[in-house]
Backbone as CSV, one residue per row, in Angstrom:
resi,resn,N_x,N_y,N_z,CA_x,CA_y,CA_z,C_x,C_y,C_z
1,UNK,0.848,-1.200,0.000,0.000,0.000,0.000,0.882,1.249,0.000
2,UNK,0.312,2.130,-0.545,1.330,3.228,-0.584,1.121,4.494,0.416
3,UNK,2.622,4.325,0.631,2.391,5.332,2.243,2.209,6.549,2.841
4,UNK,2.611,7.252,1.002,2.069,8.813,0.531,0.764,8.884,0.987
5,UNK,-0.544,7.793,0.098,-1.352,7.758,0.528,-1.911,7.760,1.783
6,UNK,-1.252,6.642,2.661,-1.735,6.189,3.865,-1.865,7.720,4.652
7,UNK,-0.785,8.341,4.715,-0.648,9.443,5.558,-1.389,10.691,5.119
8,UNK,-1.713,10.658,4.008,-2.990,12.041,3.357,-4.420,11.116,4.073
9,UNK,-4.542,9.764,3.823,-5.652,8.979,4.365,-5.971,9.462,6.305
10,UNK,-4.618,9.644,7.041,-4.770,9.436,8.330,-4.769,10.894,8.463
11,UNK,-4.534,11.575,8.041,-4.989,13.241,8.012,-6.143,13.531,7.929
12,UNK,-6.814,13.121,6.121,-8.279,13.589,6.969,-9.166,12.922,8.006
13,UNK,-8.563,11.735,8.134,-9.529,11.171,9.395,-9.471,11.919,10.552
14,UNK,-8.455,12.270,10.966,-7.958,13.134,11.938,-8.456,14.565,11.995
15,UNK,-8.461,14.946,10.871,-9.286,16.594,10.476,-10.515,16.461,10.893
16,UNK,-11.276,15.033,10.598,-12.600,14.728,10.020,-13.345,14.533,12.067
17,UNK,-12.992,13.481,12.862,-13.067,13.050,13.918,-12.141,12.905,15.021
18,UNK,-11.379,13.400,14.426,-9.832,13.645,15.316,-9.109,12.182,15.968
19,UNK,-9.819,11.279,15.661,-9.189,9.771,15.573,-7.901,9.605,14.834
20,UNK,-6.612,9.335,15.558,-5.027,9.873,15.440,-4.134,8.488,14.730
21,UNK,-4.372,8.063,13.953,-3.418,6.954,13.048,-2.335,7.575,12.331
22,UNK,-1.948,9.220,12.819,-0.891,9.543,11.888,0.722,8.756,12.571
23,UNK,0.672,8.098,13.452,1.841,7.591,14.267,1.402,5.905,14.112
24,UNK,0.477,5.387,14.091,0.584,4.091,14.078,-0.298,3.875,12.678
25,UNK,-0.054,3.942,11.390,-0.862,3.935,10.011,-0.533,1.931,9.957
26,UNK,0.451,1.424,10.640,0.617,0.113,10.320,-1.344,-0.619,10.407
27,UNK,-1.716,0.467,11.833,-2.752,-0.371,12.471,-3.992,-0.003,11.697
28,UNK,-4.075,1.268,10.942,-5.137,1.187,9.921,-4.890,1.108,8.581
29,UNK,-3.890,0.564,8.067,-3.947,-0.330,6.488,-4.873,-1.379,6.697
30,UNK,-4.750,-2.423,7.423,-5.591,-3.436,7.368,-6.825,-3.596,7.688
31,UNK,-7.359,-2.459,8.488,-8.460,-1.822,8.457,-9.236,-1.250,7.315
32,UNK,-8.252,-0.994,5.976,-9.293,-0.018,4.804,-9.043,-1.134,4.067
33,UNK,-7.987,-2.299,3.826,-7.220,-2.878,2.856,-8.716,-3.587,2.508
34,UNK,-9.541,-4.037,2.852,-10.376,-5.047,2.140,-11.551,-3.870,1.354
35,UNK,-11.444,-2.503,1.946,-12.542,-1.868,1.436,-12.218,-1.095,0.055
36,UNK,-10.492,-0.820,0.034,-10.190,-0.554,-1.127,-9.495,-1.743,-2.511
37,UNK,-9.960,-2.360,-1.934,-9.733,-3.558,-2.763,-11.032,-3.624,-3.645
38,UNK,-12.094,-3.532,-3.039,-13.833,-3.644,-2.943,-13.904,-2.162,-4.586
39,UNK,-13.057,-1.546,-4.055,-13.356,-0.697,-4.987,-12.142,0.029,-5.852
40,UNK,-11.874,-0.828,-5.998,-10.347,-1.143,-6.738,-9.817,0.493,-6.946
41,UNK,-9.437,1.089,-5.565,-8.437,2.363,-5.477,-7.382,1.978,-4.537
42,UNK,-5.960,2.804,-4.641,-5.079,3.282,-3.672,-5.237,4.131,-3.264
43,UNK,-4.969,3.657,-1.691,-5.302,4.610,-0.462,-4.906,6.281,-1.371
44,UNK,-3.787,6.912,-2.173,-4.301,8.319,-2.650,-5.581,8.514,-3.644
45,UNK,-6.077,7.398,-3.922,-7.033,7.443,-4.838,-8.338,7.788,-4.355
46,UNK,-8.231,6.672,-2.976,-9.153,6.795,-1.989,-9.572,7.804,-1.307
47,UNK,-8.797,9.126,-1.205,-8.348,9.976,-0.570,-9.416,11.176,-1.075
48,UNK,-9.365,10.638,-2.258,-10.199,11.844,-3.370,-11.472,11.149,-3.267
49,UNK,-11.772,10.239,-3.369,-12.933,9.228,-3.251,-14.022,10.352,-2.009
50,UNK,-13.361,10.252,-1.201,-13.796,10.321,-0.113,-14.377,11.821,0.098
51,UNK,-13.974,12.521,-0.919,-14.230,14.078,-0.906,-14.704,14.511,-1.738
52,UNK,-15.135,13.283,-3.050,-16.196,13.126,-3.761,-17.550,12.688,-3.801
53,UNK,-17.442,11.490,-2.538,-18.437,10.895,-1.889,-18.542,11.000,-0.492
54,UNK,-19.896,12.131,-0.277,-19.270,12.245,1.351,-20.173,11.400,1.863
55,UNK,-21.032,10.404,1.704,-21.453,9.025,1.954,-20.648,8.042,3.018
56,UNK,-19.135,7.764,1.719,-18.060,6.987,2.312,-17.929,7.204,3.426
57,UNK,-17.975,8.544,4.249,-17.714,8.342,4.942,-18.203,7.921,6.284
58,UNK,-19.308,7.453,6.271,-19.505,6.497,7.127,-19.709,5.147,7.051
59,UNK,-18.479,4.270,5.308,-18.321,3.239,5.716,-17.121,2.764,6.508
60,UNK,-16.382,3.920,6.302,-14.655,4.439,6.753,-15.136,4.173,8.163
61,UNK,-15.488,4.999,8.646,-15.647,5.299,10.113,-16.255,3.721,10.854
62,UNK,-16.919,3.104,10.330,-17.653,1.600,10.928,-16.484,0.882,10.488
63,UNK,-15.331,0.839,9.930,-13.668,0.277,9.709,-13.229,0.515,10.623
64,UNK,-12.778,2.546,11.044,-11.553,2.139,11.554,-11.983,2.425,13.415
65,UNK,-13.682,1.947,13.038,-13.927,2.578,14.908,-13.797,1.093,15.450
66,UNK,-13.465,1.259,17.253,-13.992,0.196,18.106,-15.239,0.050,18.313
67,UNK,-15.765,-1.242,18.366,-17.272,-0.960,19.183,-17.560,-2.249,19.678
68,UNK,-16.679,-2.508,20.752,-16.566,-3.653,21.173,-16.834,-3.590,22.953
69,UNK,-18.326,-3.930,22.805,-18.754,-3.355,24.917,-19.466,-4.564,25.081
70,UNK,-19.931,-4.345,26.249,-21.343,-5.261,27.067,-21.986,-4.706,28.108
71,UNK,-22.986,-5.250,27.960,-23.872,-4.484,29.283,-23.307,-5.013,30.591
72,UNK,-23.387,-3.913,31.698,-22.693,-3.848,32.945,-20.923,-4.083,32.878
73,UNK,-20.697,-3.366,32.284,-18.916,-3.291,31.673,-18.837,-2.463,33.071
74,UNK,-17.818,-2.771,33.423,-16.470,-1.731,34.459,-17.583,-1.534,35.685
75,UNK,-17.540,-3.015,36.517,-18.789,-3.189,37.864,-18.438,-1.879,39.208
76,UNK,-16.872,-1.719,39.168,-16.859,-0.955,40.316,-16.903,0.615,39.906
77,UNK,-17.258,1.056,38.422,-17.510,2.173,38.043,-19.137,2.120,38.306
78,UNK,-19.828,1.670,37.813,-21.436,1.562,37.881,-21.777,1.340,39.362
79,UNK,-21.245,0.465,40.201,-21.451,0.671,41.291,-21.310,1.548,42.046
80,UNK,-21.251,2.575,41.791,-20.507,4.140,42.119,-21.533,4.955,41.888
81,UNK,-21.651,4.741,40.458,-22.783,5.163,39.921,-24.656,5.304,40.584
82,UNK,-24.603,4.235,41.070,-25.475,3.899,41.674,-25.843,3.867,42.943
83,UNK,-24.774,3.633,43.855,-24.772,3.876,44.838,-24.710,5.237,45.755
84,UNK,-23.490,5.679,44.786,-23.217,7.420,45.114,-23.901,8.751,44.629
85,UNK,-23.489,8.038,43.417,-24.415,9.135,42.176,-25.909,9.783,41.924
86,UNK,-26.597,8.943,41.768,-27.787,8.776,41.293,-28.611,9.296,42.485
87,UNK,-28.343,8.848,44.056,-28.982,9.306,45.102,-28.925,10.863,45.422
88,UNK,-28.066,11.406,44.834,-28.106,12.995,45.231,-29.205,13.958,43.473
89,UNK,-29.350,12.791,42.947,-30.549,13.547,41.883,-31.880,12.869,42.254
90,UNK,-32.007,12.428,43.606,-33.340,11.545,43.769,-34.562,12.449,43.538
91,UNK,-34.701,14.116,43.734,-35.343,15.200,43.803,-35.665,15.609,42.398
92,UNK,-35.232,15.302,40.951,-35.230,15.219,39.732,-36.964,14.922,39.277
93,UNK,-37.505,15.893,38.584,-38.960,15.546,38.361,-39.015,15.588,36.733
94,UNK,-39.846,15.148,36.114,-40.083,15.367,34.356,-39.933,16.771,34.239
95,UNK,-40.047,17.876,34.848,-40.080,18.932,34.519,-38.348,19.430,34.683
96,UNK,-38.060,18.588,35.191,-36.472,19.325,35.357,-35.748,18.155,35.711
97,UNK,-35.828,17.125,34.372,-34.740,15.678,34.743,-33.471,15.667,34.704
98,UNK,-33.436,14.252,35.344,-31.588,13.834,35.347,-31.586,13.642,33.956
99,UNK,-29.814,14.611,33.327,-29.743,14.348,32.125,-28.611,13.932,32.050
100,UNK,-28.640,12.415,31.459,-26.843,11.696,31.598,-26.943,11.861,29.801
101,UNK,-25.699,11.721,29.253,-24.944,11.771,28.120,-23.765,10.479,27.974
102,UNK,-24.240,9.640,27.584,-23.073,8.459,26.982,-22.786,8.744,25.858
103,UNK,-21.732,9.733,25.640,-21.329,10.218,24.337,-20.558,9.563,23.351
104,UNK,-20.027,8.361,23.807,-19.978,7.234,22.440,-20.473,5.846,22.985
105,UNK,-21.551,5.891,22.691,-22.693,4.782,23.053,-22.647,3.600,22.677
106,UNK,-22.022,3.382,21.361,-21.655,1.975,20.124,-22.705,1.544,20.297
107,UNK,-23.236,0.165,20.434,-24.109,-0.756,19.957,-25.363,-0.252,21.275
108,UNK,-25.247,0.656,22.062,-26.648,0.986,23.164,-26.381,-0.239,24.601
109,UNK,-25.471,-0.934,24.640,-25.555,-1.950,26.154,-25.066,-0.730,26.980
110,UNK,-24.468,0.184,26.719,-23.925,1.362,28.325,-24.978,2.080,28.363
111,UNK,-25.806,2.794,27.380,-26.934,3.696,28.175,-28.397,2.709,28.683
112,UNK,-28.366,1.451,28.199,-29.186,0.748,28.414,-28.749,0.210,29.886
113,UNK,-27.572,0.192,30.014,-27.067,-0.309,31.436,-27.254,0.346,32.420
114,UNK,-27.254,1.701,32.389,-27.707,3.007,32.818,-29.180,3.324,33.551
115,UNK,-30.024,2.772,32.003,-31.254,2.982,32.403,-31.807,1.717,33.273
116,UNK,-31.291,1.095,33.453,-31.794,-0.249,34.199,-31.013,0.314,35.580
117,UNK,-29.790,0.793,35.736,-29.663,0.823,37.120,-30.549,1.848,37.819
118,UNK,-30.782,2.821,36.903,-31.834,3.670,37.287,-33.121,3.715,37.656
119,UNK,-33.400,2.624,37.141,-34.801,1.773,37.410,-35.055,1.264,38.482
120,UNK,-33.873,0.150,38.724,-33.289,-0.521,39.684,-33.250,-0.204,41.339
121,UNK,-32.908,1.516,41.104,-32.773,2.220,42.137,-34.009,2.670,42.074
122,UNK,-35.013,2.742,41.864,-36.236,3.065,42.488,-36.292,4.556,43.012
123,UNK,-35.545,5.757,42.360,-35.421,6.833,43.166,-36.387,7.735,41.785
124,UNK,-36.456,7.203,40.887,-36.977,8.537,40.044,-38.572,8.002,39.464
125,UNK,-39.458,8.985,39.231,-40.710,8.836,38.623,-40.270,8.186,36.721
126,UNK,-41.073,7.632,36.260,-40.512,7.964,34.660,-40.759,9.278,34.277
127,UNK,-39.849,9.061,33.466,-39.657,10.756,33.178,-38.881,11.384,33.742
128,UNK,-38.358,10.862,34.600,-37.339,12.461,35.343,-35.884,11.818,35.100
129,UNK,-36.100,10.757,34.171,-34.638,10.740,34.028,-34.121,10.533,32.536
130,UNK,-33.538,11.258,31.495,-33.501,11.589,30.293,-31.772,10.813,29.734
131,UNK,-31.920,9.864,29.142,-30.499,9.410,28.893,-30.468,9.817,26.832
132,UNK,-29.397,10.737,26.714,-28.573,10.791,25.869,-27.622,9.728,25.667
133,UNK,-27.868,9.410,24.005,-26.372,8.618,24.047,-26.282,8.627,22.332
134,UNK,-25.135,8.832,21.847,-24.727,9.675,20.554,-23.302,8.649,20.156
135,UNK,-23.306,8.192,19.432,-21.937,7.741,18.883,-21.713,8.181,16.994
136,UNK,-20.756,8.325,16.670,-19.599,8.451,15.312,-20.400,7.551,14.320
137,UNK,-20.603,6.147,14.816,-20.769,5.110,13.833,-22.324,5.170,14.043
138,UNK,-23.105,5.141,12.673,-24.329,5.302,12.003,-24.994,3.380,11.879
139,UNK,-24.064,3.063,11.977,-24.363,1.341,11.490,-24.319,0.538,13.468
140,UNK,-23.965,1.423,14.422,-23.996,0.436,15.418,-25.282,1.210,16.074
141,UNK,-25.141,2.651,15.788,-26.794,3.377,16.303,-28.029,3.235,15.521
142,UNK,-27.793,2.135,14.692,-29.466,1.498,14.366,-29.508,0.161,14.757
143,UNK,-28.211,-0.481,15.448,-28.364,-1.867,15.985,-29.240,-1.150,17.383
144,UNK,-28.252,-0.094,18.460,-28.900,0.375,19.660,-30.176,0.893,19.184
145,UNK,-30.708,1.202,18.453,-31.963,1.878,18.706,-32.919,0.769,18.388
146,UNK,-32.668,-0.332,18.151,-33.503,-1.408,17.920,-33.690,-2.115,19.439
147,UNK,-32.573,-2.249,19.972,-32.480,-3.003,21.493,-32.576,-4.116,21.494
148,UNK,-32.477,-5.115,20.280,-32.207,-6.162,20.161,-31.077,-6.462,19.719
149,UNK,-30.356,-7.698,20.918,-29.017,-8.662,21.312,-28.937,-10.027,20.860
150,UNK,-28.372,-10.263,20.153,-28.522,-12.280,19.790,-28.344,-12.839,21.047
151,UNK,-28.655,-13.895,21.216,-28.458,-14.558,22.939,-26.769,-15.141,23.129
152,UNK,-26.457,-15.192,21.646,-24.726,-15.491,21.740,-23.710,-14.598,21.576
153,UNK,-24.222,-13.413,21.415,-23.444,-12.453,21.580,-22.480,-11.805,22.363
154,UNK,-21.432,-11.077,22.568,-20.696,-10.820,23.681,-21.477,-9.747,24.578
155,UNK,-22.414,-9.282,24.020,-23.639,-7.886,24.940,-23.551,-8.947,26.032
156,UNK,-23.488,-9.657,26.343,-24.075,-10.524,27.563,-23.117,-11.518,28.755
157,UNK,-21.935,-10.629,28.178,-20.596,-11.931,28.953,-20.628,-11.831,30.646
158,UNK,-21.306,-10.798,30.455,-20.989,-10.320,32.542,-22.350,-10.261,32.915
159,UNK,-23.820,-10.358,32.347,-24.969,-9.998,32.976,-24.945,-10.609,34.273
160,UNK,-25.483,-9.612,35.302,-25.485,-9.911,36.749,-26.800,-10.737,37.087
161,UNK,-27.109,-11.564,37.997,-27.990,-12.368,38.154,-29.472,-12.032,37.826
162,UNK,-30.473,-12.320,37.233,-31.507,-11.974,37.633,-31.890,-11.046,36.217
163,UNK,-30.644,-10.085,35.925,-31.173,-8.830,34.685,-32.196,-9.164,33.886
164,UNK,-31.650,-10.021,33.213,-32.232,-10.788,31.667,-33.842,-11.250,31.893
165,UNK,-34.167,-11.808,33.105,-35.857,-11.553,33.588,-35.845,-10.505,33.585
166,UNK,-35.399,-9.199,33.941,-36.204,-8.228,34.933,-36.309,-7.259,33.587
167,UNK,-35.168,-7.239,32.995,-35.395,-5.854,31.576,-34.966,-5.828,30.133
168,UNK,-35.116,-7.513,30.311,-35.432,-8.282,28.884,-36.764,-9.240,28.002
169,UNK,-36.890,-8.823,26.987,-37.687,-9.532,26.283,-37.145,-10.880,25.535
170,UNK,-37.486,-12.109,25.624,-36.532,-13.098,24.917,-37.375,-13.693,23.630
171,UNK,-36.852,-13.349,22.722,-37.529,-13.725,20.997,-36.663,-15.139,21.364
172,UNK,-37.131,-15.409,19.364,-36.409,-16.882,19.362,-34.975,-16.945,19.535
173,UNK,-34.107,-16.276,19.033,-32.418,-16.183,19.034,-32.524,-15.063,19.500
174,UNK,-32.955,-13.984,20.136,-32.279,-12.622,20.669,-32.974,-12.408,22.281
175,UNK,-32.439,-11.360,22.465,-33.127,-10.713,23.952,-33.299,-9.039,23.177
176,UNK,-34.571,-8.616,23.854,-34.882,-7.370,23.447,-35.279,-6.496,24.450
177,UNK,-34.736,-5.339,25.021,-34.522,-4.722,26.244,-35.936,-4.117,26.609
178,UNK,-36.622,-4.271,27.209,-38.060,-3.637,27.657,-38.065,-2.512,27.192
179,UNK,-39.171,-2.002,27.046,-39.370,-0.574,26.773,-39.677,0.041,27.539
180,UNK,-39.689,-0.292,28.830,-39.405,1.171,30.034,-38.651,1.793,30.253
181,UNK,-36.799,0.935,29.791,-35.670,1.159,29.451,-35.218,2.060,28.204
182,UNK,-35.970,1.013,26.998,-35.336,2.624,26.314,-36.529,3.393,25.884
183,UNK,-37.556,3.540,26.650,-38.177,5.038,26.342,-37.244,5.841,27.235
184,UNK,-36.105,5.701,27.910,-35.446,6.811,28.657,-34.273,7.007,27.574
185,UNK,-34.069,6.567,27.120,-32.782,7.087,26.233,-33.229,7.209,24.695
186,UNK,-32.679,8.664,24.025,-32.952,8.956,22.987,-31.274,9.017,22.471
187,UNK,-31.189,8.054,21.278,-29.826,8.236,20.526,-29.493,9.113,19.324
188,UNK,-28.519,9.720,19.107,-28.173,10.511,18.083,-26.819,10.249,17.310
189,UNK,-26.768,11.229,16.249,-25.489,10.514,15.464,-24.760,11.768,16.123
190,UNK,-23.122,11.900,16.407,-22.521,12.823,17.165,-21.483,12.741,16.569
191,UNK,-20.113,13.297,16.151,-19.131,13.260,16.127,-18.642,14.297,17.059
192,UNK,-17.828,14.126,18.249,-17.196,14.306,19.199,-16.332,16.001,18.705
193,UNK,-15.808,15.713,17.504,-15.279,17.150,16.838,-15.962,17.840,16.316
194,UNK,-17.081,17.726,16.357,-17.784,18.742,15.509,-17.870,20.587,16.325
195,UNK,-17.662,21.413,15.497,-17.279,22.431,16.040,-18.795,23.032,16.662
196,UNK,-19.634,22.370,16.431,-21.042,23.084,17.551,-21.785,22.124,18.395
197,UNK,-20.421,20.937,18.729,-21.046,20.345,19.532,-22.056,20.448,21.165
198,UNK,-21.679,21.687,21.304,-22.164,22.454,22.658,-23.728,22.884,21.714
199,UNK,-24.132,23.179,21.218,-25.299,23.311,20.688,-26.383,22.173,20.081
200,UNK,-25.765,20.855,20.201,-26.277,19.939,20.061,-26.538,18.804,21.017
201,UNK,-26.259,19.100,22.414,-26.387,18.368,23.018,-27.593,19.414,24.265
202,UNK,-27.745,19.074,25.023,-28.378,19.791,26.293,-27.606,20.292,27.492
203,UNK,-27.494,20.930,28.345,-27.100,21.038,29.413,-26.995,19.881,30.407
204,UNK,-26.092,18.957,30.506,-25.967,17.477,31.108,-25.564,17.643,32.600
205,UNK,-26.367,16.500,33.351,-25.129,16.252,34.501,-24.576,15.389,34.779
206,UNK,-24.430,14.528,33.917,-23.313,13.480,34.408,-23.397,13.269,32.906
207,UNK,-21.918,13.019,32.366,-21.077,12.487,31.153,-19.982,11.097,31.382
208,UNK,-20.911,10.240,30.640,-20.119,9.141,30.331,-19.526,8.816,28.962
209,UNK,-18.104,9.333,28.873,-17.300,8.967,27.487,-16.139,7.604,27.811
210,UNK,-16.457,6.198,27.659,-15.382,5.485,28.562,-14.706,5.096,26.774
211,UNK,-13.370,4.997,26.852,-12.605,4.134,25.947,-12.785,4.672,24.472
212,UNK,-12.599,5.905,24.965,-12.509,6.852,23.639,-11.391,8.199,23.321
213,UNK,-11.073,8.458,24.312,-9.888,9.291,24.468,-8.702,9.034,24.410
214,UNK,-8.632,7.620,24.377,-7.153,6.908,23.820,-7.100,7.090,22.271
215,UNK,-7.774,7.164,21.635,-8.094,7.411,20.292,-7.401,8.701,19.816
216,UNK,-7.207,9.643,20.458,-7.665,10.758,20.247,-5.843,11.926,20.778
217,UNK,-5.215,12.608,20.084,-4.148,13.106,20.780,-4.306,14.125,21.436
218,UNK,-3.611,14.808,22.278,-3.392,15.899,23.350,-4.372,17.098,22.853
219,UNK,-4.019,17.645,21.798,-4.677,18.564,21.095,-6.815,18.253,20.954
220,UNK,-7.067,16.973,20.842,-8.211,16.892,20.458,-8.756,16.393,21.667
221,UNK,-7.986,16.045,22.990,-8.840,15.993,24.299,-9.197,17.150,24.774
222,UNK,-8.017,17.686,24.836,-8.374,19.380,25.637,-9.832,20.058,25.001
223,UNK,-9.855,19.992,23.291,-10.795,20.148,22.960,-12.515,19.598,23.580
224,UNK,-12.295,18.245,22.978,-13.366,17.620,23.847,-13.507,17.840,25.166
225,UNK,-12.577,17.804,26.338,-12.613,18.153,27.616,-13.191,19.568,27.877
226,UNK,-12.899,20.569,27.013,-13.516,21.833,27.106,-15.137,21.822,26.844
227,UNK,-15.677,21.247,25.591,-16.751,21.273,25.682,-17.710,20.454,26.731
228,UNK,-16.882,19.239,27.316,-17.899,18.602,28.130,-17.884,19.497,29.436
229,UNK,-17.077,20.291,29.273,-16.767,21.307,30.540,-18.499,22.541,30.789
230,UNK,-17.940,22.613,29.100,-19.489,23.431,28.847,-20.491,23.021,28.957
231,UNK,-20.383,21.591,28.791,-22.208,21.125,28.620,-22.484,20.629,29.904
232,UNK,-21.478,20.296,31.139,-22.157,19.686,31.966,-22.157,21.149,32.886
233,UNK,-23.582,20.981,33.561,-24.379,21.671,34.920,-23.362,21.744,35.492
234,UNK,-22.519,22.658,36.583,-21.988,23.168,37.700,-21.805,21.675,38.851
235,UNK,-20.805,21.119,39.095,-20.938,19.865,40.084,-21.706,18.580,39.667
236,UNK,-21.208,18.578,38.108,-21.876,18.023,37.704,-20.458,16.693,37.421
237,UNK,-20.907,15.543,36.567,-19.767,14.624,36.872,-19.682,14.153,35.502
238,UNK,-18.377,13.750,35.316,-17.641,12.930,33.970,-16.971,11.551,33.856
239,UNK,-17.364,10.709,33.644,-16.730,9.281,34.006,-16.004,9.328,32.342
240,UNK,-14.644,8.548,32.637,-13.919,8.192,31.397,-13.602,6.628,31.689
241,UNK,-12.854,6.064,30.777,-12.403,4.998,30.772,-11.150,4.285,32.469
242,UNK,-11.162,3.281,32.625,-10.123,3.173,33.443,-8.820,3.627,33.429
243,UNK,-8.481,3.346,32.081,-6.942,3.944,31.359,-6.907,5.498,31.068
244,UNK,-7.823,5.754,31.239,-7.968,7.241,30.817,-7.966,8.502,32.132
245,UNK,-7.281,9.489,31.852,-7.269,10.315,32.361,-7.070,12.178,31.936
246,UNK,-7.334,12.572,32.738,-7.375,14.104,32.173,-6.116,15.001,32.874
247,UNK,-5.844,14.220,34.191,-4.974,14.693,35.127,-3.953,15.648,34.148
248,UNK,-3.784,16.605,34.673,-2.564,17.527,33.850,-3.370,18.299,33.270
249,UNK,-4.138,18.498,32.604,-5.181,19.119,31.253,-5.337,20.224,32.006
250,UNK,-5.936,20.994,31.444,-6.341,22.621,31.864,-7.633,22.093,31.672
251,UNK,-8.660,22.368,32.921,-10.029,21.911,33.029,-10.223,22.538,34.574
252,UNK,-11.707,22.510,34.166,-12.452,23.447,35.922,-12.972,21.670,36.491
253,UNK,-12.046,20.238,36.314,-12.617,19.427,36.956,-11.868,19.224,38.270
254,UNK,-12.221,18.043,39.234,-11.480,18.175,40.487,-11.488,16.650,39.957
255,UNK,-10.423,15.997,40.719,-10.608,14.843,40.441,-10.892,13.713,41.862
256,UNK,-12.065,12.951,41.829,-12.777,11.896,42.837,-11.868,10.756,43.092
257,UNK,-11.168,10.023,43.937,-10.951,8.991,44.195,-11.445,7.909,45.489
258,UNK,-11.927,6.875,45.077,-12.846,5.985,45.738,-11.433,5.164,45.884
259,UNK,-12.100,3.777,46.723,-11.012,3.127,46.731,-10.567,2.109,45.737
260,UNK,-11.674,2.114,44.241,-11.946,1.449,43.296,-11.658,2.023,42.226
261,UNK,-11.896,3.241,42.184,-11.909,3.930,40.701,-12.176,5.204,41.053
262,UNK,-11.480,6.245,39.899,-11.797,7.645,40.141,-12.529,7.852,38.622
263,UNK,-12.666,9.495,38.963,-14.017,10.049,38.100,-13.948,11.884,38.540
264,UNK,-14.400,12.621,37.377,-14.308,13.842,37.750,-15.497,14.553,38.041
265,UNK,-15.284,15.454,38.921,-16.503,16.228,38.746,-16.277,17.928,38.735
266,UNK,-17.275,18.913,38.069,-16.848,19.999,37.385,-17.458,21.206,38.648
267,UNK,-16.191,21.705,38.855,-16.635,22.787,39.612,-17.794,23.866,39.879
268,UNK,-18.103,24.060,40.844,-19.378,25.073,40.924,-20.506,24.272,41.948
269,UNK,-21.820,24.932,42.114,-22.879,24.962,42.975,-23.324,23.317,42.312
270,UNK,-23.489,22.109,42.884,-23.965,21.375,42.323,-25.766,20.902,42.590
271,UNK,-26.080,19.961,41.458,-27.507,19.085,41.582,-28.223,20.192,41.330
272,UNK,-28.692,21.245,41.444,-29.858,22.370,41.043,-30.720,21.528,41.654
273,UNK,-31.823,22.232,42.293,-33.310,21.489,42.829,-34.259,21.195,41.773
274,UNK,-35.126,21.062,42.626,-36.520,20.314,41.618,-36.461,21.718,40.819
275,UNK,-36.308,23.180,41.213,-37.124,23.829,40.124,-36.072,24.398,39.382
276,UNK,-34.873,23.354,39.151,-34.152,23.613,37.728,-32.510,24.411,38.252
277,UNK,-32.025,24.670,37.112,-30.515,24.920,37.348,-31.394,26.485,36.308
């Protein structure tokens, strides 16, 4: 493959979603290699392709993204969640709900995981609790908005005892998540760089982005870190990945440590009452 190409290829991806292969291009050749084969170009050929057809680009993006989760992923983060979290928005009414944001959602098992612990906890009316969840890839946010899982799938490697009765439907080969669950979450298509992303989302209080900022170099966190700065409410909170951190960054966050896992939360007056922030 030619490497002129490769590197005009890992530029605009990088321009495009700020997803960073200009240092490791070994790891996305084999990622496009079967798609430009499919359409018999070299990666510079491809290059133009792509700015001729702005289609492509969301078969590019379902290539070179991860979207590899399960429901109840990272137990001593959610348990946090639930235990700590969620009880100080118990006062949250339809008129002025809890608004969480899983801002790269992939296939829907994390905001669906979400809305079940929320359930679970017995602290909110329906309605007072509003789950956002937005991912890059167009082809895994019409698998989540369906809410149907094959029963052999990896969605299901850790389910905790009991779930699969309580906020599943079971067809012949799948499980299909109740609909008390996802009438709380509404999904959208998002790219993380988009320059008005603060205008497309709502005023949030708690942001979950896990296993996405490794993706991404110095320059395009601060970015992202700034806007989730903007969108979340005053004391409001940000969960990232385990591996991930912000520590060092210029940000109004403080950073939480449990004896399990840490997590940030954004300076100022927190929770707003029932009659709103």
């Amino acid at each position: 493959m030619d490497t002129i190409g490769l590197v005009q290829l890992a530029e605009l991806i990088y321009n495009y979603c700020g997803i960073d292969y200009m240092k490791n291009l070994s790891s996305l050749e084999p990622k496009i290699s079967g798609r430009l084969k499919e359409l018999g170009l070299s990666a510079w050929e491809y290059c133009g392709y792509l700015k001729m057809e702005a289609k492509e680009w969301d078969t590019l993006i379902e290539l070179i993204t991860v979207n590899e989760t399960y429901f109840f992923r990272e137990e001593n983060l959610l348990d946090e969640i639930k235990s700590a979290i969620l009880p100080q928005y118990k006062d949250r009414t339809t008129e002025n709900p809890l608004v969480i944001w899983c801002a790269a959602c992939s296939s829907g098992e994390e905001p669906y995981t979400i809305g079940m612990l929320v359930e679970e906890s017995g602290l909110f009316q329906p309605g007072a609790v509003r789950i956002i969840a937005s991912d890059i890839n167009k082809k895994v946010l019409k698998k989540a908005k369906s809410g149907v899982y094959n029963k052999k799938s990896f969605s299901f490697r850790k389910m905790p005892e009991g779930v699969l009765d309580k906020f599943f439907i079971e067809l012949e080969e799948d499980y299909k998540v109740k609909d008390s669950i996802m009438e709380m979450v509404d999904f959208r298509y998002m790219n993380l760089l988009d320059n008005n992303i603060t205008g497309k989302i709502e005023k949030s209080d708690i942001i979950l982005c896990r296993n996405v900022l490794i993706y991404f170099d110095t320059k395009a966190i601060q970015r992202i870190v700034d806007d989730f700065s903007n969108i979340l409410k005053p004391g409001g909170y940000l969960f990232l990945g385990h591996a991930e951190t912000i520590t060092g960054m210029k940000s109004d966050f403080e950073t939480i440590y449990t004896q399990n896992i840490f997590y940030y939360k954004k300076g100022g007056n927190s929770l707003c009452g029932s009659t709103g922030c």
